[in-house]
BASEKOL-937692 format. One record per residue (C-alpha): x, y, z. Coordinates in Angstrom, 2 decimals. Layout:
<atoms>
- X,Y,Z
...
</atoms>
This chain:
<atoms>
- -36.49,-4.15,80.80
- -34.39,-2.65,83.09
- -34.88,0.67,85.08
- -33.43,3.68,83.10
- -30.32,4.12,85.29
- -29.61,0.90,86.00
- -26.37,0.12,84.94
- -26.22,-3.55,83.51
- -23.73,-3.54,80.97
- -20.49,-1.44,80.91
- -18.28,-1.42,77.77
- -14.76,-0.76,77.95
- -12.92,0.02,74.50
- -12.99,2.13,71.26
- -14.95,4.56,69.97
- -14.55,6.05,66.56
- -16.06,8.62,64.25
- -17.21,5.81,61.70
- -17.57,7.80,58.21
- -19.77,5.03,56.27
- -19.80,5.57,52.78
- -22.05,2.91,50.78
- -21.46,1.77,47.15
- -22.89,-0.15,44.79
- -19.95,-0.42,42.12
- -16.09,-2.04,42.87
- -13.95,0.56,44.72
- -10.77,1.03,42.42
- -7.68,2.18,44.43
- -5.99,5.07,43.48
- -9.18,6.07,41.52
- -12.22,7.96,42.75
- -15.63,6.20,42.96
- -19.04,7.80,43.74
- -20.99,6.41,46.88
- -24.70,6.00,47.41
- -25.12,7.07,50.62
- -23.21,8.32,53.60
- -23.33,8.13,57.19
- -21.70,9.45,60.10
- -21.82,8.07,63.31
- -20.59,6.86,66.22
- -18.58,3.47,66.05
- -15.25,1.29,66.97
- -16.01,-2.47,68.68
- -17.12,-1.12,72.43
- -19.65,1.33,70.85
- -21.22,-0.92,68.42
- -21.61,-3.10,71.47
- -23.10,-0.60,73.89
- -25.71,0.65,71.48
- -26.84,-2.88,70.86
- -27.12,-4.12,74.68
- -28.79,-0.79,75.12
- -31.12,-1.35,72.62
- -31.80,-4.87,74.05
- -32.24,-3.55,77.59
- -33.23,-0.33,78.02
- -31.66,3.70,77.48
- -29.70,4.59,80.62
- -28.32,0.13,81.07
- -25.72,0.82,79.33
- -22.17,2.69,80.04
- -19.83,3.19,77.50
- -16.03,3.57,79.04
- -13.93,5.38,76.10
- -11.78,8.13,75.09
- -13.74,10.40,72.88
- -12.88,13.93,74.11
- -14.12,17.50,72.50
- -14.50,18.87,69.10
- -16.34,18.35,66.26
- -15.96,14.78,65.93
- -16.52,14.07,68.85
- -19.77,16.50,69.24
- -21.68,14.06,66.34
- -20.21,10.72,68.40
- -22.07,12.23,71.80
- -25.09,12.89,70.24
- -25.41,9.88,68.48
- -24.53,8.13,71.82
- -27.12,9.85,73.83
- -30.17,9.11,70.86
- -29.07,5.18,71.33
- -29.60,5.83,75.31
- -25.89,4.94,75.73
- -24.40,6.76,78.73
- -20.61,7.41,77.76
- -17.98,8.08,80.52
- -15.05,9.78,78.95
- -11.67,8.83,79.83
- -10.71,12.02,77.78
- -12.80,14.45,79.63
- -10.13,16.02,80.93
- -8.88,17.18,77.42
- -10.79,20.22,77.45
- -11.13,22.51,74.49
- -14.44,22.58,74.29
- -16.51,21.84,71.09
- -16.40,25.29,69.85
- -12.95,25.82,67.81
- -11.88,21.97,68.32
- -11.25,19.94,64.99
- -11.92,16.55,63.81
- -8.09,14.79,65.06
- -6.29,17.37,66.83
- -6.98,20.02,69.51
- -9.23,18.99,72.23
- -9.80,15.38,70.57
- -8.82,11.95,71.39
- -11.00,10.51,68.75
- -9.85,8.15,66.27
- -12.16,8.20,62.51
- -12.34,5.10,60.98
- -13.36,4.84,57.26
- -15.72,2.78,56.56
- -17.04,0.83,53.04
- -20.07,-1.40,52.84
- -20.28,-2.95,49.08
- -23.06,-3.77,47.57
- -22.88,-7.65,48.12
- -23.19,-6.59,51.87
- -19.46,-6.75,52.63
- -17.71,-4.28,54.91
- -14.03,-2.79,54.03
- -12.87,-0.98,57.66
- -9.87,1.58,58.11
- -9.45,2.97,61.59
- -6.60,3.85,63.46
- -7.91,2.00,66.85
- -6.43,2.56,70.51
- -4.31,-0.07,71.02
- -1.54,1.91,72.27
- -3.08,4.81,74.12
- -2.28,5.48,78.23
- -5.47,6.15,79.01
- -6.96,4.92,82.82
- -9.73,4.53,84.27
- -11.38,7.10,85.94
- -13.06,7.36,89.17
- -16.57,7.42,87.72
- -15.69,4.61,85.79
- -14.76,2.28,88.38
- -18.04,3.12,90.13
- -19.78,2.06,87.23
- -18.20,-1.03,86.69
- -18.52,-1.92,90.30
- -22.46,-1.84,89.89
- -22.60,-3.49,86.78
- -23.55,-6.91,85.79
- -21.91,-7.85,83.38
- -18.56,-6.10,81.17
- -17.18,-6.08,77.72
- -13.96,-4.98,76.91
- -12.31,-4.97,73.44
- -8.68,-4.80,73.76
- -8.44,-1.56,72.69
- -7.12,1.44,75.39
- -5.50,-0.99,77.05
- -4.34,0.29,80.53
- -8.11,0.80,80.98
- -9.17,-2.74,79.72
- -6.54,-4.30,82.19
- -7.63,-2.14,84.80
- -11.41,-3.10,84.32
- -11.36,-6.12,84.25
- -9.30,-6.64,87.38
- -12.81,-4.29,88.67
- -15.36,-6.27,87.63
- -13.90,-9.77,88.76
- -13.85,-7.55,92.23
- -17.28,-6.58,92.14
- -18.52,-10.34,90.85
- -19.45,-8.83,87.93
- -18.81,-11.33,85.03
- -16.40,-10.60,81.99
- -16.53,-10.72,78.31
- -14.17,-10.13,75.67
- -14.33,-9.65,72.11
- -11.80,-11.31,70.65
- -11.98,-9.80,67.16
- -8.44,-10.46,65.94
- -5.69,-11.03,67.86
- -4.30,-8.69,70.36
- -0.55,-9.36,72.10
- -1.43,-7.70,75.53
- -4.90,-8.93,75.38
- -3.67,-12.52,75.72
- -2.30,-12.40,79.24
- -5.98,-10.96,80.38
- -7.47,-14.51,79.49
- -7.65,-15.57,82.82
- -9.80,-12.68,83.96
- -12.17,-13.58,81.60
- -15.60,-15.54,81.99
- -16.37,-15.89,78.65
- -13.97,-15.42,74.86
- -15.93,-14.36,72.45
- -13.55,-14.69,69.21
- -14.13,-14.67,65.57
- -13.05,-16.66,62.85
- -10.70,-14.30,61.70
- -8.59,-14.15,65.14
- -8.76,-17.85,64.64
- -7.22,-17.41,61.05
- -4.32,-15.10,62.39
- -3.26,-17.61,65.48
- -3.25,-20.00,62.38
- -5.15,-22.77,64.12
- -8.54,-24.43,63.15
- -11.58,-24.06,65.04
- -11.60,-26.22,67.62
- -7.20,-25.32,68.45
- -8.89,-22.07,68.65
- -11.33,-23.06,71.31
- -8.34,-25.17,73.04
- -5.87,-22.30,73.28
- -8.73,-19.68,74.78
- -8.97,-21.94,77.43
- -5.64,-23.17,77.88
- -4.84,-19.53,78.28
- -7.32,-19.19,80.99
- -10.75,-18.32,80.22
- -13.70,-19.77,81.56
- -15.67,-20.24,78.35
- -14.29,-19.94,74.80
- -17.00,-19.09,71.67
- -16.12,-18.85,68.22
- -18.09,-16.86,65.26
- -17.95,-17.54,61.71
- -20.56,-15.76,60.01
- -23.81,-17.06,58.95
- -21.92,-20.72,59.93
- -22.86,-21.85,63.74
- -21.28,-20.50,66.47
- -19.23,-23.08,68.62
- -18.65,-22.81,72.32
- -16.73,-24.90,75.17
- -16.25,-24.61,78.86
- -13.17,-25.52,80.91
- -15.19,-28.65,81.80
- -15.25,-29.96,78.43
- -18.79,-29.30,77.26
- -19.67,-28.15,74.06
- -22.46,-26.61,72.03
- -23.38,-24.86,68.99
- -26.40,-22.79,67.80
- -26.95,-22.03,64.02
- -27.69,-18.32,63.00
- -30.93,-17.96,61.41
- -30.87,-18.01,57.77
- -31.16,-14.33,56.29
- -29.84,-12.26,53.13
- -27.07,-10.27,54.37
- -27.18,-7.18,53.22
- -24.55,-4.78,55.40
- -22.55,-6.62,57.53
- -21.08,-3.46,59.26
- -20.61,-3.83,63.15
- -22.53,-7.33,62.89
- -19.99,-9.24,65.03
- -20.04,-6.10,67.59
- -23.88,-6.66,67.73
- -23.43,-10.59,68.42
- -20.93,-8.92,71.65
- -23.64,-6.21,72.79
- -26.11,-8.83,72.37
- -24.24,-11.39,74.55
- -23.01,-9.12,77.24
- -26.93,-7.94,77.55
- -28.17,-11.63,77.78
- -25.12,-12.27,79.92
- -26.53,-9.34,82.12
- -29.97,-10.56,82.02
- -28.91,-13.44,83.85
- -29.71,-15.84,80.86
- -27.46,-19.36,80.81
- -24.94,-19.09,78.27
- -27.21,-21.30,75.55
- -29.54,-18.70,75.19
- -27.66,-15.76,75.35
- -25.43,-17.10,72.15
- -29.05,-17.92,71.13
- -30.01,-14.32,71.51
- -26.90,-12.87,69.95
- -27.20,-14.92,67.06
- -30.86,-13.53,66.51
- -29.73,-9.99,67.30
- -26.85,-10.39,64.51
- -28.41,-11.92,62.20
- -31.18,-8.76,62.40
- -28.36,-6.12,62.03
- -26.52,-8.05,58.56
- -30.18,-7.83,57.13
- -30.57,-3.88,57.38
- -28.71,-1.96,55.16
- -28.46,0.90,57.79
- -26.24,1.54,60.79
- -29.12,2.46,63.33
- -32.60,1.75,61.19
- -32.40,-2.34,62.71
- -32.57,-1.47,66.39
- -36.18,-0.76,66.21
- -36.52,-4.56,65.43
- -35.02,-5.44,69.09
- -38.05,-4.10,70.71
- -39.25,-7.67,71.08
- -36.05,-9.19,72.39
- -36.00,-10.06,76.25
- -34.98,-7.33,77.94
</atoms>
């Protein structure tokens, strides 16, 4: 594992307040339905990530580069943070406030809170503002960190800091991820700082092309490597050079598919990080995944990582 300290990974993106409500009956709208449990954590694409890669590493590998800012949202996102062994630099620091007389959305805090529904076939129903729009930068301790890193994610999300990192890390040689969850207008004209795409099947779905026009127009746009998810179906990769590969999942019951394809990211950036060739670090994504869709619990699974290379 790596030294606690040791910056490996830094992820650049959103944070949330995820409120998790789980149910085991059909939501109605404009009705009221009782849950079965309830969690509230700390969540949004670059988090999810973070806490996994940490968990794959070691506490104190991983940076987290967000806006999160003060109050009481943002006091149960820190701690949760700090238990995962996530270090978070806040682009919001400067907010002040305080967490003593801040409140959940205004005040002191820059923290979106997403709502979040996992049914009881495993499916996940996500509301959340995001961060596409916001004007936050990067800060000085953030550019340090990304200039000892590894390896970076960023997630499209506070974008005048995603730009900005990237442009950092392919400075410092570090190399560059993105998750390509859905599609993104400003986060197209970043392909070309970007060592490997890691997109979904539903970013696929809204550029309205099939899997493999998917692949083509990642690269075509610039990236070095283009990947595509689709579930529990096998996750297909090509280079600029041509070559292709896939590597099937393993087989498991889904049960809470909640942050799963921010786990395959974590997961990838860490392997990415580790120095692994690309084959098995998609391997080792794909086994991280598939371990967080069979827990039905937002942190419970990360025990199960202990034996992952790290």
């Amino acid at each position: 594992m790596a030294g606690e300290g040791t910056t490996r990974v830094v992820c650049v993106g959103l944070t949330t307040l995820d409120v998790v409500q789980r149910v085991s009956e059909p939501v109605v709208l404009g009705g009221k339905s009782r849950s079965d449990a309830v969690e509230l954590l700390a969540g949004g694409p670059a988090a999810n990530a973070a806490v996994t890669a940490a968990a794959v590493l070691a506490p104190g590998a991983v940076t987290l580069v967000s806006a999160v800012g003060w109050g009481a949202a943002a006091d149960v996102v820190r701690v949760d943070l700090a238990a995962c062994g996530v270090r978070l630099v806040d682009l919001a620091a400067g907010l002040g406030g305080g967490s003593v007389g801040g409140d959940l959305v205004g005040g002191g805090s820059a923290l979106p809170v997403a709502t979040c529904l996992v049914h009881a076939d495993g499916e996940r129903t996500v509301v959340s503002p995001g961060a596409r729009s916001s004007a936050w930068d990067l800060t000085d301790e953030a550019r340090d960190e990304i200039a000892s890193c590894a390896a970076m994610l960023v997630d499209g999300h506070h974008p005048q800091a995603g730009e900005a990192a990237l442009r950092e890390a392919r400075a410092a040689g570090a190399r560059t991820l993105l998750d390509a969850g859905s599609v993104k207008d400003h986060v197209e004209g970043w392909l070309p700082l970007v060592d490997v795409a890691a997109a979904s099947s539903a970013y696929a779905h809204q550029l309205g092309l099939g899997p493999s026009r998917t692949l083509d127009h990642l690269l075509e746009s610039g990236c070095d490597t283009a990947l595509l998810t689709d579930g529990p179906r096998p996750v297909r990769w090509r280079d600029r050079h041509g070559r292709e590969h896939a590597t099937t999942p393993p087989a498991v019951t889904a049960v809470d598919s909640l942050g799963a394809g921010d786990a395959f990211h974590g997961a990838l950036a860490a392997g990415v990080a580790l120095g692994l060739e690309l084959p098995a670090a998609v391997e080792l994504a794909c086994r991280v995944a598939a371990t967080r869709v069979s827990h039905a619990s937002s942190r419970g699974w990360l025990a199960d990582l202990a034996a992952e290379p790290g």
